[in-house]
C-alpha positions in Angstrom: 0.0 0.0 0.0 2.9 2.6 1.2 5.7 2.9 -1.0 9.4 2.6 1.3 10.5 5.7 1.9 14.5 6.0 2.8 14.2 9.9 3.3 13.2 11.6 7.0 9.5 12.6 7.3 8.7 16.1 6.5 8.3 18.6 9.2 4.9 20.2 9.8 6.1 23.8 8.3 8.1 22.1 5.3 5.1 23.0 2.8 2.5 20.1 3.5 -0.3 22.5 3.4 -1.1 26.0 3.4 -3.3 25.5 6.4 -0.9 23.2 8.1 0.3 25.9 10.8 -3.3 27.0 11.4 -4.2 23.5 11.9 -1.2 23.2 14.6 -2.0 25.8 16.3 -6.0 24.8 16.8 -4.5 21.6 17.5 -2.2 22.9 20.5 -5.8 24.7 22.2 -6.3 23.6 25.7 -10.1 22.6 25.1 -10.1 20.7 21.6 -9.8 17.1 23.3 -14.0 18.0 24.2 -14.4 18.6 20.5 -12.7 14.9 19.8 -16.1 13.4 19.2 -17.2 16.1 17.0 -14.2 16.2 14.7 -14.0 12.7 14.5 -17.4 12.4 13.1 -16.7 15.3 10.6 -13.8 13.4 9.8 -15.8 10.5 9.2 -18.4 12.1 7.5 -15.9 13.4 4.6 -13.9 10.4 4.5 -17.4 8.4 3.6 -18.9 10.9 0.8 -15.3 11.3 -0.3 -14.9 7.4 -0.4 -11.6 7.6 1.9 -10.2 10.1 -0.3 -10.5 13.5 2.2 -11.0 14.0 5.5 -10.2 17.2 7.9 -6.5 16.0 8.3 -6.6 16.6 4.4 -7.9 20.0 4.4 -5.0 20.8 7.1 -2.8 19.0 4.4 -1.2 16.4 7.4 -0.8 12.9 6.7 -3.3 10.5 8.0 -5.7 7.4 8.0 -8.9 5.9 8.7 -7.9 3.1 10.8 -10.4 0.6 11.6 -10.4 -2.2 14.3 -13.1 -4.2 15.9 -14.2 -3.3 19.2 -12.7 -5.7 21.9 -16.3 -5.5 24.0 -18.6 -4.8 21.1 -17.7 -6.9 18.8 -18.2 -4.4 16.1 -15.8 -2.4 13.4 -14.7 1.0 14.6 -13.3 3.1 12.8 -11.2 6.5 14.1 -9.4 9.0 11.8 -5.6 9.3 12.9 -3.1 10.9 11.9 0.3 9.1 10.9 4.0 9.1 10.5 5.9 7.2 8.2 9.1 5.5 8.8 10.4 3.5 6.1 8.1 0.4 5.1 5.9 1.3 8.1 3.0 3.5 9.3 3.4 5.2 12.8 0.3 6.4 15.0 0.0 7.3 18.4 -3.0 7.2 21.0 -3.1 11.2 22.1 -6.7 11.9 21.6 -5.4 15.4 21.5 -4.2 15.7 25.1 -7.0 13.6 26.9 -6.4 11.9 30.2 -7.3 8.5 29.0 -5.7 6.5 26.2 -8.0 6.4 23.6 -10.6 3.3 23.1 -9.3 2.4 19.5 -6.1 1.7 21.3 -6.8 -0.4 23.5 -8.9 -2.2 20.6 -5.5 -2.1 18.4 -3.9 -4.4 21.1 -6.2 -6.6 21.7 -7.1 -7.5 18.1 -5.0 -9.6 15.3 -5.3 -7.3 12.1 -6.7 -3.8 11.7 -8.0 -2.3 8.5 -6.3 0.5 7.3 -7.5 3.0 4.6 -5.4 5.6 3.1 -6.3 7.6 -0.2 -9.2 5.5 -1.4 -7.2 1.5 -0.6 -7.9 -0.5 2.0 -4.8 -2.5 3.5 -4.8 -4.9 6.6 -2.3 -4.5 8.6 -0.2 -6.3 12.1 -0.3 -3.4 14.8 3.0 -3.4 17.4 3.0 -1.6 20.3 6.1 0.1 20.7 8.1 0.6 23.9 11.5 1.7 25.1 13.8 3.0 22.5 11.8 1.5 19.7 9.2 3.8 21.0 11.3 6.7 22.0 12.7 7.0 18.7 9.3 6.4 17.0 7.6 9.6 19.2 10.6 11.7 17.9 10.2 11.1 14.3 6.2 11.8 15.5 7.0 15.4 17.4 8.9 16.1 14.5 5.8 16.2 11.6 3.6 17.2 14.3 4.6 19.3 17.3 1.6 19.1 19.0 2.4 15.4 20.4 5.0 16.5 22.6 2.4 18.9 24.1 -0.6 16.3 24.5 2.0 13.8 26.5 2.4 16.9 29.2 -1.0 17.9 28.9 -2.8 14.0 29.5 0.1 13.3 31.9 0.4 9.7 30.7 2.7 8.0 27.9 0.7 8.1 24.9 1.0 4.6 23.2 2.7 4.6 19.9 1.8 1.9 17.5 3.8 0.6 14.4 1.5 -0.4 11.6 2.5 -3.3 8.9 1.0 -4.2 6.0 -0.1 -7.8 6.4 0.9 -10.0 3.0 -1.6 -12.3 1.7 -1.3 -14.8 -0.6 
């Protein structure tokens, strides 16, 4: 699905989007982790009429995915709208919910379940979820703070470590 890439990720401010910094500085506002369910359902809402191809991470011209798992109490498909970092043959996501006290539901799904769906421009890829820790991890959230800032705000402001996961395509036959 992801093509390897061998160069660094690109900084927020290296030209993504022209309303990249506007979006990191609404992202960095003390209240928006209230507005989570709100923007995820926007999110939602474009990525269906758009059929996965834009959603408000888009508009903001940040990199990101509709990642859907199935619910480890429901039962049921879920699917959240993340933003993501690649690193080589890889996909990189992280459970901030924008600075909330609580890692987010869909993470706690991620490691509970096999496989995740991943959808990303209009294609649908499953993919192995790993949660990383130590340096792995450490090295992972710095490649994260560097194409969005904001992270490194969100781990002070929910006071916990946000979990960072390391998505790979799975290969079928």
């Amino acid at each position: 699905m992801w093509a390897v890439a061998t160069r660094a990720p690109r900084p927020y401010d290296a030209g993504m989007g022209l309303l990249t910094p506007l979006a990191v500085r609404i992202g960095a506002l003390p209240w928006l982790p209230r507005l989570l369910p709100q923007i995820s359902g926007l999110d939602r809402g474009l990525q269906r009429i758009s059929r996965g191809h834009v959603g408000v991470l888009d508009l903001a011209g940040l990199p990101n995915l509709m990642l859907t798992v199935t619910g480890r109490i429901s039962g049921k498909p879920r699917s959240t709208p993340l933003l993501y970092v690649r690193d080589g043959a890889h996909l990189l996501i992280a459970g901030s919910s924008f600075g909330a006290p609580r890692t987010p539901a869909w993470a706690h799904n991620l490691r509970d379940a096999e496989t995740a769906l991943v959808e990303k421009s209009g294609r649908r890829v499953r993919v192995r979820a790993q949660e990383l820790t130590s340096r792995e991890r450490d090295r992972a959230w710095s490649l994260m703070c560097h194409v969005w800032p904001n992270f490194a705000l969100y781990e002070q402001r929910a006071d916990r470590l946000i979990p960072v996961f390391r998505l790979t395509p799975v290969h079928t036959r």
